[in-house]
C-alpha positions in Angstrom: 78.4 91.6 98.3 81.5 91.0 100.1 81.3 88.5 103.0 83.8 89.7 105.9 85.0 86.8 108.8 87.4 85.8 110.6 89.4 82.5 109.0 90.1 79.2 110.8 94.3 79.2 110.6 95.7 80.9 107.3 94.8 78.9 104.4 95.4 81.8 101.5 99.3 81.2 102.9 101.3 78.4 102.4 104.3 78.9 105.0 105.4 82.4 105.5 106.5 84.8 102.8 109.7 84.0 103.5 109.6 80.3 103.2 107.6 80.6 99.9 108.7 82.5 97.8 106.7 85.0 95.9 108.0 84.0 92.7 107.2 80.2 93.2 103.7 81.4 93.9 103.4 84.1 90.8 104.8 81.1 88.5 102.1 78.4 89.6 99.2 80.9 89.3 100.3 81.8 85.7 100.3 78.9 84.7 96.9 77.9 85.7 95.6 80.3 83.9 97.1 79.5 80.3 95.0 76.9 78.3 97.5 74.3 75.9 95.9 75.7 73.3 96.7 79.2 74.1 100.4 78.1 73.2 99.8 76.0 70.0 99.9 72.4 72.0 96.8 69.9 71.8 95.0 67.7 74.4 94.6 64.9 72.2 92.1 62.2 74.0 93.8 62.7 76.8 92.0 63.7 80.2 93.5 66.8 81.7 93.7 66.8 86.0 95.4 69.9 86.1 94.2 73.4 85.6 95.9 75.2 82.4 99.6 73.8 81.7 101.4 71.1 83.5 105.0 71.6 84.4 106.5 69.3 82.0 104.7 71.6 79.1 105.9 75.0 80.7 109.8 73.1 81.1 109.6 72.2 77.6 108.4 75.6 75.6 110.3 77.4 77.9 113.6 75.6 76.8 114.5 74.2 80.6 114.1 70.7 82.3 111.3 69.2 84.1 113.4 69.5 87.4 114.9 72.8 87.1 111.3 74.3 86.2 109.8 72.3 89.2 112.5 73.6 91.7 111.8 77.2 90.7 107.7 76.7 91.3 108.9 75.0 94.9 110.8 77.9 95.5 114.4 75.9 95.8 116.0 77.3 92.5 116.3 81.1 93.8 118.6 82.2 90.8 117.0 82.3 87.1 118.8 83.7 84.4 117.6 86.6 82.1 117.2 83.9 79.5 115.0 81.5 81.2 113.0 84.7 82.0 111.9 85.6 78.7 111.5 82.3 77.7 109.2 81.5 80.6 107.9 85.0 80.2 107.1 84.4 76.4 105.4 80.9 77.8 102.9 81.9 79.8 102.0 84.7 77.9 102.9 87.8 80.0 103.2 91.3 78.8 103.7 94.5 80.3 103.0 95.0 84.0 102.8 91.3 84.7 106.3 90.7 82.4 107.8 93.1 84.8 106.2 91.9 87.9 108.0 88.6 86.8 111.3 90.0 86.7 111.2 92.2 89.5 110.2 89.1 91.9 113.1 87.1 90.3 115.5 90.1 91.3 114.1 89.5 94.6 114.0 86.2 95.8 118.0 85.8 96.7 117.6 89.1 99.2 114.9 87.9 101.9 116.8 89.0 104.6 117.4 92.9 103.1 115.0 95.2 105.3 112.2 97.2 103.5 112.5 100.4 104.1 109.8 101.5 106.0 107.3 103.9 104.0 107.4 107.7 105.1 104.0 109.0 106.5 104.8 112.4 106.6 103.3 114.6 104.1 105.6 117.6 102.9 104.1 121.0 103.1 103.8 121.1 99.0 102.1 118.7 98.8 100.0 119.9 101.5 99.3 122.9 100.0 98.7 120.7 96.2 95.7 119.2 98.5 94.3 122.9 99.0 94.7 123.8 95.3 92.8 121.6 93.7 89.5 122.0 96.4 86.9 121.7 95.6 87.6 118.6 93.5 88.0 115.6 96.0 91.6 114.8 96.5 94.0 112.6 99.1 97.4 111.5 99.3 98.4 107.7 99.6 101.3 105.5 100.6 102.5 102.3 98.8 100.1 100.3 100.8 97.0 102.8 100.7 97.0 104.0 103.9 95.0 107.6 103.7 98.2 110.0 104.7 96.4 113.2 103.8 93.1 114.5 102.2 91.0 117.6 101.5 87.5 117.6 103.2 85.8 116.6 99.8 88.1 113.7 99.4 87.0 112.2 103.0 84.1 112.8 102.2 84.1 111.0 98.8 85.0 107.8 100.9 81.5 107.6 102.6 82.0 106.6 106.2 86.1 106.3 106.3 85.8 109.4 108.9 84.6 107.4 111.4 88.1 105.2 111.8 90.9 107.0 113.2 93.0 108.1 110.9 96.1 105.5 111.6 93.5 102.7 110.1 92.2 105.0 107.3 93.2 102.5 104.2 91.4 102.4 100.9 91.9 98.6 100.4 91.1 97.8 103.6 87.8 100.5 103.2 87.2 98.6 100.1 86.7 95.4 101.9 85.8 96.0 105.5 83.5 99.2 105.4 79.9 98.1 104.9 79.2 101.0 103.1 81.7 100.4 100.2 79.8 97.7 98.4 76.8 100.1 98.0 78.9 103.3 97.3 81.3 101.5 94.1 78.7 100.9 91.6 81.5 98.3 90.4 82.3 97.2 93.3 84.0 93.6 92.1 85.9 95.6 89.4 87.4 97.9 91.9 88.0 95.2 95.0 90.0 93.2 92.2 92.6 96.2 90.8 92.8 97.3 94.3 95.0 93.9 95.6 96.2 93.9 91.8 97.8 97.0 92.8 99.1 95.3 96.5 100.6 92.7 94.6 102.3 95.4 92.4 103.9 97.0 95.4 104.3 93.3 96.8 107.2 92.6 93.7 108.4 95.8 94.0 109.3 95.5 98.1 108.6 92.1 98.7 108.5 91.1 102.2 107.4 94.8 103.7 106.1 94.1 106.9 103.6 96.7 106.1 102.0 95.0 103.3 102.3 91.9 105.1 100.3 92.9 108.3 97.6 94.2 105.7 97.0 91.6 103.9 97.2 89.1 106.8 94.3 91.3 108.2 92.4 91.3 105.1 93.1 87.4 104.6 91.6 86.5 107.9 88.4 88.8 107.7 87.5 88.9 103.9 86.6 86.0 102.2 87.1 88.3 98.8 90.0 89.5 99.3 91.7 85.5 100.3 90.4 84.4 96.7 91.7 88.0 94.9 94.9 87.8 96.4 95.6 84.0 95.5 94.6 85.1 92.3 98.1 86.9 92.0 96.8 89.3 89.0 99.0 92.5 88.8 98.3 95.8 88.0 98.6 99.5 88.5 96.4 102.0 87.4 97.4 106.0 86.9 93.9 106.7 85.7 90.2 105.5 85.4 86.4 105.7 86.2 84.5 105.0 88.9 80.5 104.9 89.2 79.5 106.2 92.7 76.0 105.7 94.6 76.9 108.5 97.7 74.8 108.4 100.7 75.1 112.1 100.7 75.3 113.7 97.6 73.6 110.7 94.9 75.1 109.1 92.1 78.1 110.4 90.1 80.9 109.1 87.5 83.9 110.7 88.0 87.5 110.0 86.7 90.9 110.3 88.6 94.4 111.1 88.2 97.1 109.6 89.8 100.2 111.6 90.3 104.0 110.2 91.8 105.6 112.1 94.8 109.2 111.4 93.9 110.7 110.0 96.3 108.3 109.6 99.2 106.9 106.6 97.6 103.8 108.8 98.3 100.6 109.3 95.4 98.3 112.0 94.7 95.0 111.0 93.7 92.5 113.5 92.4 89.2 113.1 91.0 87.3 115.2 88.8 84.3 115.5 86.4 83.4 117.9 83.5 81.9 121.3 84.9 78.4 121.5 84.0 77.3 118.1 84.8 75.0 116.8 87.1 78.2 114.7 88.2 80.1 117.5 89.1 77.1 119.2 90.8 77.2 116.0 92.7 80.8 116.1 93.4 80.9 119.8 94.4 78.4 118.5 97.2 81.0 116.5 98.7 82.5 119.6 100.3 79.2 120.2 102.1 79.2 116.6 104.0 81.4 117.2 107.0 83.7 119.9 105.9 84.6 119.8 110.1 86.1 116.3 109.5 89.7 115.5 110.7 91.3 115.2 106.9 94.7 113.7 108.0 96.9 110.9 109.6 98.7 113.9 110.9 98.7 117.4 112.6 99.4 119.7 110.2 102.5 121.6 110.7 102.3 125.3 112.0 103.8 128.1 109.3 106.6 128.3 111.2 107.6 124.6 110.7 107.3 124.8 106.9 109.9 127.4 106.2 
């Protein structure tokens, strides 16, 4: 059950994102979490102090010195080749979405001062109209960050409770962690608090610094207890499909999977969820359009015909 407070100061930070770089930070957590053995070396007799490798072990099957390692953890060495990459990559064990997330933070930390461009909130009319094409199956579009831009009345309603923010603080991470009824509606709930900030931390080394993301997880930090210790975990991952085990205030329990679809080029995802026709789960889900179909469904007015032309 999620515990939700407001913190004394910022511990989860140490300086701001610009003094600390997010690469330091992803390098130290990585290497807590790989054991000596994972990478063929052996304790001995001696008594470990440090969690997973030290930095002299990373600096040495990496290929690079002590000092040059410790300057990039400290966030003073801004500049790693391709080379030490890999090999650092190949150290600590990282494959596919965190291999990535490695390089795309290393591309990063030279250009704090580039702006972020800011996310687009407007929802075009296709997409729009996408929404009213797949009802009754619960649907809404999201932003990099989450925020709720758009949403047919089943896929408010699938988010029991989210109708009663305004829509400007309509967020499924911050729903996740703030709502009280989320820890009773997601069966799973640990599993999906957990690949909801890997997925911020995704977006976080693909636009580091967005003020945006920053504001949200400053927000979370101070009033989620969960969330601080998820996010310091750094783990990093997206997800374009999956399960999810619901207990609905409303309509009762259901397992349905979703879809995640790209909007090219508004930075902009369509989620839809669905389950096999038949089913007591999509008897359940079919339900959803029953709940509040009155419910304002978007961050935004929609337009008039004559403004989509």
């Amino acid at each position: 059950m999620p515990h939700t407070q407001a913190a004394a100061g910022r511990p989860w930070q140490h300086g701001s994102m610009a003094q600390q770089t997010d690469l330091s930070t992803f390098l130290r957590s990585r290497r807590a979490k790989v054991r000596p053995a994972d990478i063929g070396l052996t304790n001995g007799h001696t008594v470990r102090r440090t969690q997973g490798l030290r930095r002299e072990e990373v600096a040495a099957s990496a290929g690079v010195s002590v000092d040059y390692y410790t300057r990039l953890e400290q966030g003073r060495e801004r500049n790693p080749s391709i080379a030490v990459l890999e090999s650092l990559a190949t150290t600590l064990l990282l494959e596919g979405e965190e291999r990535d997330h490695l390089f795309r933070l290393a591309a990063h930390t030279g250009n704090r001062a580039q702006a972020t461009p800011p996310a687009p909130r407007a929802v075009r009319p296709a997409v729009r109209r996408l929404l009213d094409t797949v009802t009754p199956s619960p649907a809404y579009v999201l932003n990099r960050w989450n925020d709720m831009l758009a949403a047919n009345p089943a896929g408010l309603a699938l988010l029991a409770g989210l109708d009663e923010w305004p829509p400007a603080r309509r967020n499924t991470v911050r729903y996740i962690f703030l709502h009280p009824t989320a820890p009773t509606l997601f069966e799973d709930w640990g599993s999906i608090a957990h690949n909801a900030v890997a997925h911020l931390h995704a977006m976080e080394g693909l636009l580091p610094g967005a003020p945006a993301l920053q504001t949200l997880v400053d927000e979370l930090s101070e009033q989620s207890q969960e969330f601080r210790a998820l996010w310091q975990q750094h783990d990093v991952r997206s997800l374009s499909t999956g399960r999810k085990l619901l207990n609905h205030p409303n309509v009762g329990r259901m397992a349905l999977t979703y879809e995640v679809l790209d909007i090219t080029n508004d930075h902009q995802r369509l989620v839809i969820y669905q389950a096999p026709v038949g089913t007591v789960d999509h008897d359940s889900m079919m339900l959803l359009n029953l709940v509040n179909p009155s419910a304002e469904t978007t961050a935004e007015r929609p337009r008039r015909r004559s403004d989509q032309r």
